[in-house]
C-alpha positions as MATLAB code, in Angstrom:
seq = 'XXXXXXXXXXXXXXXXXXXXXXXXXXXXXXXXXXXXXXXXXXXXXXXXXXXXXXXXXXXXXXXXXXXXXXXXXXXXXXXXXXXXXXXXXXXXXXXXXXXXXXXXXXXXXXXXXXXXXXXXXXXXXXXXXXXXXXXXXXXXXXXXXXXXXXXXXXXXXXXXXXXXXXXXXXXXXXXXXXXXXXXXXXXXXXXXXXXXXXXXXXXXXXXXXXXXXXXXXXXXXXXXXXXXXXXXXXXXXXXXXXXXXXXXXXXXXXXXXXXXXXXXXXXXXXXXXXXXXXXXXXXXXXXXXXXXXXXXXXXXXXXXXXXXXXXXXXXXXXXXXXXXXXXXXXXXXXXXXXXXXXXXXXXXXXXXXXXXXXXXXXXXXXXXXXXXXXXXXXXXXXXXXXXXXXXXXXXXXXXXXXXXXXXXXXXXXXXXXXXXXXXXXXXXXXXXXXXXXXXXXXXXXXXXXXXXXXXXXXXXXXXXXXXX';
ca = [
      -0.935    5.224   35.136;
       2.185    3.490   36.988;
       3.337    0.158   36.360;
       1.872   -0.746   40.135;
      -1.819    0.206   39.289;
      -0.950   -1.384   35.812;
       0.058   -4.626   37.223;
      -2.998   -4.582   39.541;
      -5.661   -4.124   37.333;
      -3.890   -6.486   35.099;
      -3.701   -9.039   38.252;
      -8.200   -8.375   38.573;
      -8.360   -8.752   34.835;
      -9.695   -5.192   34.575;
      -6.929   -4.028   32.074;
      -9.023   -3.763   28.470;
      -6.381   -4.262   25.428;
      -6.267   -0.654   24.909;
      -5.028    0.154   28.510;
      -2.315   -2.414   27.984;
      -0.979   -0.860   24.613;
      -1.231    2.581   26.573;
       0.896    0.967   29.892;
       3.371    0.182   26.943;
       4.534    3.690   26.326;
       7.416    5.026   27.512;
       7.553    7.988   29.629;
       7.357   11.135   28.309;
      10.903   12.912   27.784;
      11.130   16.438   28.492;
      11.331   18.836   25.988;
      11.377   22.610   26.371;
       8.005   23.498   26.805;
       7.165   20.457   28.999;
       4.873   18.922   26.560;
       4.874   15.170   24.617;
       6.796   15.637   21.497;
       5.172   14.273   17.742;
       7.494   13.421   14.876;
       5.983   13.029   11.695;
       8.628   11.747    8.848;
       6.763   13.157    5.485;
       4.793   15.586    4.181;
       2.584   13.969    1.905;
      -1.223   13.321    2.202;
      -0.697   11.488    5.272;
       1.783   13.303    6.896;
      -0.005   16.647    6.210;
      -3.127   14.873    7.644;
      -1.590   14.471   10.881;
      -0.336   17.623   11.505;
      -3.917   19.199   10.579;
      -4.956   16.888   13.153;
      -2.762   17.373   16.036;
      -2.231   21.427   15.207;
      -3.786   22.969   18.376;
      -3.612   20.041   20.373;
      -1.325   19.570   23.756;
       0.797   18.082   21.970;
       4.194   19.691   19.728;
       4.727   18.643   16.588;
       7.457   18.244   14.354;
       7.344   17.439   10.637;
      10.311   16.188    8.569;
      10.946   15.901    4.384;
      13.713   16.087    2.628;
      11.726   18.490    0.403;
      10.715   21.704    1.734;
       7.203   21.323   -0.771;
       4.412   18.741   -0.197;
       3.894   17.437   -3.730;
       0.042   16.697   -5.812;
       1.578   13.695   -6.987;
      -1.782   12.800   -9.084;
      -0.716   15.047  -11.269;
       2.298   14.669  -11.764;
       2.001   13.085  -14.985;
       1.011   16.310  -16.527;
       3.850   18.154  -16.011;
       6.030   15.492  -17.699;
       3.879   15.869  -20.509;
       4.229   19.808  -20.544;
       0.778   20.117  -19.025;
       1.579   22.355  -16.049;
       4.493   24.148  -14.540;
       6.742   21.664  -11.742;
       4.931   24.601   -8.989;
       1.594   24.064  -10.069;
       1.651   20.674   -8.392;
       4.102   21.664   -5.027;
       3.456   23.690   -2.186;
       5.702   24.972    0.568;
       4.633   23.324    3.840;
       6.108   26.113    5.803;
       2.882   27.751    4.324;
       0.663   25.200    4.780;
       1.511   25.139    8.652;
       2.373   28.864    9.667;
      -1.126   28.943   11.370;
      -0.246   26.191   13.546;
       2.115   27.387   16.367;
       2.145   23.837   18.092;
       3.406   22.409   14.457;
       7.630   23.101   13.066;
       8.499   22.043    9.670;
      12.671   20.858    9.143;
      13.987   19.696    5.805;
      15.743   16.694    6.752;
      16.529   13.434    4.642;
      15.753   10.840    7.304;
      17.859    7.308    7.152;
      16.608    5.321    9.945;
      14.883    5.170   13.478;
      16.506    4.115   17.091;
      13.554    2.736   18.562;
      15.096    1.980   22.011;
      16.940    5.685   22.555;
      13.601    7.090   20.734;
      15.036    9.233   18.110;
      14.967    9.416   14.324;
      18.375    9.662   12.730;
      18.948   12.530   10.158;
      21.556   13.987    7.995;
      21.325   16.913   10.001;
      21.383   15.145   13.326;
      19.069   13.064   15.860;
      15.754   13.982   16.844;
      14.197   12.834   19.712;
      10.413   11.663   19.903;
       7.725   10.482   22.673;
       5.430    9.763   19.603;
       6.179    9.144   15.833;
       4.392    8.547   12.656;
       6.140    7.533    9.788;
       4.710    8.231    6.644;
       7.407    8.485    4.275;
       5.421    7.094    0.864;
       6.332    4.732   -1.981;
       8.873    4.001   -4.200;
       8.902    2.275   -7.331;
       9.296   -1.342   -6.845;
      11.307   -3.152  -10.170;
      10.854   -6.574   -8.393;
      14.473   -6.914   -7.777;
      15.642   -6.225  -11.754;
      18.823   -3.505  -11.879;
      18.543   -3.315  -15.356;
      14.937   -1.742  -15.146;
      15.737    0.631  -12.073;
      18.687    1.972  -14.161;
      17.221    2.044  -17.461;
      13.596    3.252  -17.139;
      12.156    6.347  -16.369;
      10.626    6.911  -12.964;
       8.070    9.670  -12.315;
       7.629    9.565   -8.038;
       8.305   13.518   -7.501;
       9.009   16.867   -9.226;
      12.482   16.295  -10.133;
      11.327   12.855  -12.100;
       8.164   14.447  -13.943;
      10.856   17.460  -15.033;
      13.640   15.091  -16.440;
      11.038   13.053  -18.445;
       9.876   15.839  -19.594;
      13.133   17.285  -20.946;
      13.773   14.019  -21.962;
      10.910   13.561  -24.068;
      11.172   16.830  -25.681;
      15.423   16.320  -25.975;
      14.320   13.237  -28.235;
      12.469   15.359  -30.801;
      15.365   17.846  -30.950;
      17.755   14.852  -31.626;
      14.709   13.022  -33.899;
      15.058   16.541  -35.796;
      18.797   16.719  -36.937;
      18.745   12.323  -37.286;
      19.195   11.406  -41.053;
      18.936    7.465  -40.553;
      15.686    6.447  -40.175;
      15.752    3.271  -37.892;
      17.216    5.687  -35.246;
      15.030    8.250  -35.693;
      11.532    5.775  -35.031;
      13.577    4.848  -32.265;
      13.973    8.733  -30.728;
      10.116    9.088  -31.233;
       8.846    5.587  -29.441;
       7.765    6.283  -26.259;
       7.039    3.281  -23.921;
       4.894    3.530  -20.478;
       5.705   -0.291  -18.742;
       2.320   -0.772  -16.415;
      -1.361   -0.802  -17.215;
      -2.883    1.337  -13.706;
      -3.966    4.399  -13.011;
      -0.566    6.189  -13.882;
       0.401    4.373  -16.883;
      -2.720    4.908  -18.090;
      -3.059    8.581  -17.436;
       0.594    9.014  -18.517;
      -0.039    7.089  -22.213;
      -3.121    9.181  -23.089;
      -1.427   12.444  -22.537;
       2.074   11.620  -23.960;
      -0.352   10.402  -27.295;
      -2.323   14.331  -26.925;
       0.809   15.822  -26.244;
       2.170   14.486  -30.024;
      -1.320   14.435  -31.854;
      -1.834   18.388  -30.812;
       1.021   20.290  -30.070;
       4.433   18.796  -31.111;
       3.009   17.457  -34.245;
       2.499   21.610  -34.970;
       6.161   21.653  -33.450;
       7.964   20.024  -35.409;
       6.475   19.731  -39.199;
       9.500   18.690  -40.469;
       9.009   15.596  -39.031;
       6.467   12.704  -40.014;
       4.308   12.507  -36.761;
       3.020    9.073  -38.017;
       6.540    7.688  -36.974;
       5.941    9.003  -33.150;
       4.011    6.018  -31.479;
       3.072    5.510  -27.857;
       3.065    1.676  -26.612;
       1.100    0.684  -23.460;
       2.563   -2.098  -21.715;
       0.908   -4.437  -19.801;
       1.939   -7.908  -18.254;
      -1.946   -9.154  -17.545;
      -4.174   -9.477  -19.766;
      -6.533   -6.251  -19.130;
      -5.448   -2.195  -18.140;
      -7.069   -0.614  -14.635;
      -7.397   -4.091  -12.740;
      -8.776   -2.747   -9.831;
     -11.932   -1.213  -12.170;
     -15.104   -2.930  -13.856;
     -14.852   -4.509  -17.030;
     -16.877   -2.425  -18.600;
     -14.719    0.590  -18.260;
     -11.240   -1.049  -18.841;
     -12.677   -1.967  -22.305;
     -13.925    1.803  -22.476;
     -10.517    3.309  -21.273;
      -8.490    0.846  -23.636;
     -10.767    2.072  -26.692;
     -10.025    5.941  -26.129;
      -6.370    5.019  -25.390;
      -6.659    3.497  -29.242;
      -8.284    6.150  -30.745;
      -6.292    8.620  -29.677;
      -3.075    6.499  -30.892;
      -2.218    4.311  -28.232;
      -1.000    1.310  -28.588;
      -2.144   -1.037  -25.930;
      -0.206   -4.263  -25.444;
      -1.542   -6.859  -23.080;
       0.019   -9.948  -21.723;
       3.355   -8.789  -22.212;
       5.646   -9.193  -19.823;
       8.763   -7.478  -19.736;
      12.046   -9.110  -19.228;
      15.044   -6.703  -19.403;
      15.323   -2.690  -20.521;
      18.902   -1.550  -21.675;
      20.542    0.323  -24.149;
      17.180    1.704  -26.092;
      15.732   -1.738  -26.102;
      12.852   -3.141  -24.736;
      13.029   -7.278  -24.341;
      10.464   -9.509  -23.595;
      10.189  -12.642  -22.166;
       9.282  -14.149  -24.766;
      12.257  -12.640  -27.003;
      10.742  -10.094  -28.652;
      11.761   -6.371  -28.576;
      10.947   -3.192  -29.115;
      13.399   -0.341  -30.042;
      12.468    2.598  -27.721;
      14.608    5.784  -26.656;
      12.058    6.571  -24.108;
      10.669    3.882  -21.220;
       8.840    5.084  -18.278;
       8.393    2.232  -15.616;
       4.850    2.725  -14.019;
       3.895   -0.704  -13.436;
       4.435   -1.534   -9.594;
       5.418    0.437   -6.204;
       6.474   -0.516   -2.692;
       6.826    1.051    0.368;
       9.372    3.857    1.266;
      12.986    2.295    0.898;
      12.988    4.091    4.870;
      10.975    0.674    5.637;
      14.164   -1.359    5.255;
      15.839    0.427    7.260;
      13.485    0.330   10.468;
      14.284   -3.277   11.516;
      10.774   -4.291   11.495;
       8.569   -6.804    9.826;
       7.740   -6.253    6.192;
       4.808   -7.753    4.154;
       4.054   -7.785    0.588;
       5.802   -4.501   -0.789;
       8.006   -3.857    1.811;
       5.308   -2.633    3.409;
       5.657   -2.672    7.326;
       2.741   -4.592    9.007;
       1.139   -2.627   11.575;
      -2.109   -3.363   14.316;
      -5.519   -2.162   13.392;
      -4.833    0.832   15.700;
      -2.100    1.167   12.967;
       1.280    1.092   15.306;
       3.778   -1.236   15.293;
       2.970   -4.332   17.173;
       4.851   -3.696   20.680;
       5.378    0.078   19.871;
       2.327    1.994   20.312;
       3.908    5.116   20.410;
       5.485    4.733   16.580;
       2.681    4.644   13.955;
       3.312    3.986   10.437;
       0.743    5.276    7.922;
      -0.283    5.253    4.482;
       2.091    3.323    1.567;
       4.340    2.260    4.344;
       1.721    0.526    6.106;
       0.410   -2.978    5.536;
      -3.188   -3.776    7.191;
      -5.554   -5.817    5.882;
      -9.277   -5.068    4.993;
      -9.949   -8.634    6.726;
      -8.099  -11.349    7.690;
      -6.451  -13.104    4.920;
      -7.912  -10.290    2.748;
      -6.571   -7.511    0.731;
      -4.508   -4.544    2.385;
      -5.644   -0.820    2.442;
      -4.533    0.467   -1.171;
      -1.959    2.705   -1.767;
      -3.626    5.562   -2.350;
      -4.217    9.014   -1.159;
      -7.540    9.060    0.198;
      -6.554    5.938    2.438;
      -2.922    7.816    3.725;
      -5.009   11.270    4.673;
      -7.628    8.579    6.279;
      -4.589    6.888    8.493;
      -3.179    9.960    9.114;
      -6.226   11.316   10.853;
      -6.611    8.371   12.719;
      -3.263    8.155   13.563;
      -3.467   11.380   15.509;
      -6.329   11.084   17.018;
      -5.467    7.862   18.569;
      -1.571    9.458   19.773;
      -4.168   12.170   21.021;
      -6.182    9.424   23.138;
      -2.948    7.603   24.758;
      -1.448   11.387   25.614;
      -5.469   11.915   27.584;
      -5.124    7.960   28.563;
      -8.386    6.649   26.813;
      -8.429    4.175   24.315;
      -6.970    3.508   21.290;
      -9.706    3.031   17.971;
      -8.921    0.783   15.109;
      -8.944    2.047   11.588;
     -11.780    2.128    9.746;
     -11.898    3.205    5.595;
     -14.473    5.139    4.033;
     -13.444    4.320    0.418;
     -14.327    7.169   -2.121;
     -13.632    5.341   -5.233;
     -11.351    5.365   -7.828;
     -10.629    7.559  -11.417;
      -8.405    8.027  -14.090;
      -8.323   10.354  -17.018;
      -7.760    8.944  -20.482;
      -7.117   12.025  -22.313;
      -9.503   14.991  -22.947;
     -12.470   14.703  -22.323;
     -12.605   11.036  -21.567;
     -12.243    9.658  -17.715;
     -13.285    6.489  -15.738;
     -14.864    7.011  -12.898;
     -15.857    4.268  -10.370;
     -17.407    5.571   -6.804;
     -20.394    5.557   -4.464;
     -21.844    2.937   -7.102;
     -21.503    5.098  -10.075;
     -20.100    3.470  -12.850;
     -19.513    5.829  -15.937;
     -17.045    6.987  -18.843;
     -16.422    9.945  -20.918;
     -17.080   13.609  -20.265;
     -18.686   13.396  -17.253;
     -16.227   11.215  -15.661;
     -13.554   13.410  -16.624;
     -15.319   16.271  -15.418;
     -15.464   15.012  -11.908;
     -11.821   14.041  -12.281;
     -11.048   17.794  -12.782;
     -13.219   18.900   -9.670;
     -12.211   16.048   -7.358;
      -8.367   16.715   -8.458;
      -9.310   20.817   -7.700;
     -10.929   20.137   -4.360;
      -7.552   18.285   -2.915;
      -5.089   20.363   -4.436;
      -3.392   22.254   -1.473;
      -3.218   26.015   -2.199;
      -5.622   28.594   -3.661;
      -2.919   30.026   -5.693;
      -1.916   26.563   -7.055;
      -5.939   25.683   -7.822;
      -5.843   28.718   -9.900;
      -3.181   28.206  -11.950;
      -4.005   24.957  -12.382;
      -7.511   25.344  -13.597;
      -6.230   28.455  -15.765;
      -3.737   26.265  -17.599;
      -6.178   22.905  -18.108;
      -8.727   25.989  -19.662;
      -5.829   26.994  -22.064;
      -5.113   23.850  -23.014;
      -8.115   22.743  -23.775;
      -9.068   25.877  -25.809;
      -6.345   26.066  -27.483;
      -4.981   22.570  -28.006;
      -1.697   23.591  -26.789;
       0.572   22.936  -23.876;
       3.101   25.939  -22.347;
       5.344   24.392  -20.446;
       7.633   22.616  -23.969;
      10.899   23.963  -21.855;
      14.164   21.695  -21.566;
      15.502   22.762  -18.770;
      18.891   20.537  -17.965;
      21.218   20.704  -15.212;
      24.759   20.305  -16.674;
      25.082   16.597  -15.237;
      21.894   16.120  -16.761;
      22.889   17.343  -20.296;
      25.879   15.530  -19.938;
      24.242   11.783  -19.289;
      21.529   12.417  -21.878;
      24.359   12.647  -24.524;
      26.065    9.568  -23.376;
      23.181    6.946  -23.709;
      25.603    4.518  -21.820;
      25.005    5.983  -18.695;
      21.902    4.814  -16.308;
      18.910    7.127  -16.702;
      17.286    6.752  -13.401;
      19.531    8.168  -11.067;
      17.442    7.512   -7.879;
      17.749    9.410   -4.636;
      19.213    7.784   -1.671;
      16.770    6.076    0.860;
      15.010    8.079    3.795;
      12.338   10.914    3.090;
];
């Protein structure tokens, strides 16, 4: 369509919305073969989503990560708690998308976009884009508190569930060879800060991972000094589920030796100490923050308007407002349910959803047709306790216990990427729970690593730099 016809029908009132937003775009650049060009930043559920989508299509796509794996972050928890192997849960997305010949794969940290030139800025370089999705993910949000970004424990990718994981283990070594006992309780208190999914899931295994394996371990040591605390600032664990099975999930977390704390906020985390704000502390060598997330620290970078999270508010077509050709999916995007009403959750079933969508409405501008809004089918939610024992809340099923937590294992299965990966991962959950044993108790420390786990001084969460 030209700008004259534009103008024209726009003059007769015959332009709808959708062939406004599509009058919008930019023309095409030229690329080598001659076809519009798709830029995906991220190869999580959503990204990956989109490039199943488009793969085939008249369009060429590229996908950027800084990784060169798309990452099961669901269970990620597990290989902190020496549950499964750091490759159980990754997957090279060069092998995910060597079928596609319309789809390239660069590893690429991404630090902003250039929305008027069209091009995403890279530590590598520019690249240039007649459509982009940005789907870069979450970090963890500390609300604006230093102390807790330096001082906790983060668990977002591989590299985080392996360092809490040698951390964890590192503390029983030192607990070990520590004659003074004060210290010692302190090496074996392990503290998860946030009552949702994670925290949850996270607590329950760190508890099985000292109740059945280290406890066998390390003998020497009295296991009844090792406690787990649950941390929560409201006054109830898994908000988002029924009341019925928070009370559930907090009385397997208790039986199986968590300690669940409720309305307690927390104030400050530094040198081995827990405060709250009501003054209280609580000695702890290990703190895991799992209690809030925000959008993609790439969001503050774009320019753009930001709602509650950082997340960047987008149109029910789920582009930016003024920029249909740049879509932003998943955590990064902000769109609510209804007007005034919640946004889309952060989760993965909703990023693969937008992702999809998002590529079938760049397909729809490319053939000149309309764009569709989003629309969420929502699946329902889970979490797994500890063995055995799940929540499960979907399709108005309501239940707890071994059932639940056998659909967690099939639904967790079903969206793992990789046959190879399902395997292994389905062989090792079988081991472990035959065996009551976990084979993955390896500390495996860079030297800068080993180095600022002696020195206690030093901040533990070294974060990675903004971008994707």
């Amino acid at each position: 369509m030209t700008i004259l016809e534009f103008e024209t029908m726009r003059a007769n009132g015959t332009a709808s919305k959708a062939t406004q937003l599509v009058a919008l775009l930019p023309a095409p650049r030229e690329h080598s073969t001659g076809r519009p060009r798709v830029v995906v930043v991220g190869a999580g559920f959503g990204g990956l989503a989109v490039a199943r989508k488009l793969a085939g299509s008249e369009v060429d796509v590229l996908l950027l990560d800084r990784n060169n794996y798309h990452g099961f972050w669901p269970l990620l928890y597990q290989v902190a708690t020496a549950g499964l192997e750091p490759e159980a849960v990754a997957y090279p997305v060069r092998a995910v998308l060597r079928k596609h010949a319309n789809v390239d794969f660069a590893m690429a940290e991404v630090t902003g976009v250039d929305f008027e030139r069209r091009v995403v800025l890279t530590d590598g370089g520019e690249e240039s884009y007649d459509y982009l999705v940005l789907a870069a993910g979450s970090a963890n949000n500390y609300f604006g508190n230093n102390a807790l970004a330096e001082h906790t424990l983060g668990m977002k990718d591989v590299d985080e569930a392996q360092r809490l994981r040698n951390h964890v283990l590192t503390c029983f070594e030192h607990a070990v060879r520590e004659h003074e006992p004060e210290r010692r309780r302190r090496l074996l208190t392990f503290v998860v800060i946030g009552g949702g999914p994670t925290g949850v899931e996270l607590a329950g295994a760190f508890a099985e991972l000292i109740r059945h394996v280290l406890k066998k371990d390390y003998p020497m040591l009295d296991i009844g000094e090792a406690r787990v605390v649950l941390i929560e600032a409201t006054d109830t664990i898994l908000s988002t589920f029924p009341a019925n099975l928070q009370h559930r999930a907090r009385a397997k977390l208790e039986r199986i030796g968590v300690e669940v704390r409720l309305g307690s906020a927390v104030a400050n985390v530094e040198h081995d100490l827990v405060t709250f704000k009501d003054g209280t502390v609580l000695p702890a060598a290990t703190v895991v923050w799992a209690a809030g997330v925000r959008a993609s620290h790439l969001a503050d970078a774009l320019g753009v308007q930001q709602a509650r999270s950082a997340r960047v508010n987008v149109t029910s077509a789920l582009h930016l407002p003024e920029r249909p050709e740049v879509f932003v999916i998943g955590d990064m995007a902000y769109l609510e349910q209804t007007p005034g009403g919640a946004a889309y959750p952060m989760v993965a079933p909703a990023a693969m959803q937008m992702g999809t969508q998002a590529a079938r409405n760049i397909l729809a501008q490319v053939r000149g047709k309309p764009l569709r809004p989003f629309t969420y089918f929502n699946k329902g939610q889970m979490a797994t306790i500890g063995r055995s024992a799940a929540v499960f809340d979907a399709f108005g099923i309501r239940m707890a216990g071994l059932l639940a937590w056998l659909g967690w294992l099939f639904v967790h299965l079903l969206y793992l990427v990789g046959f190879r990966n399902r395997v292994i991962v389905l062989l090792n959950w079988a081991y472990n729970y035959f065996t009551y044993d976990r084979g993955v108790r390896l500390i495996l420390w860079t030297e800068y690593q080993r180095q600022e786990e002696q020195q206690p001084d030093i901040p533990r969460n070294k974060t990675r730099p903004s971008g994707v």
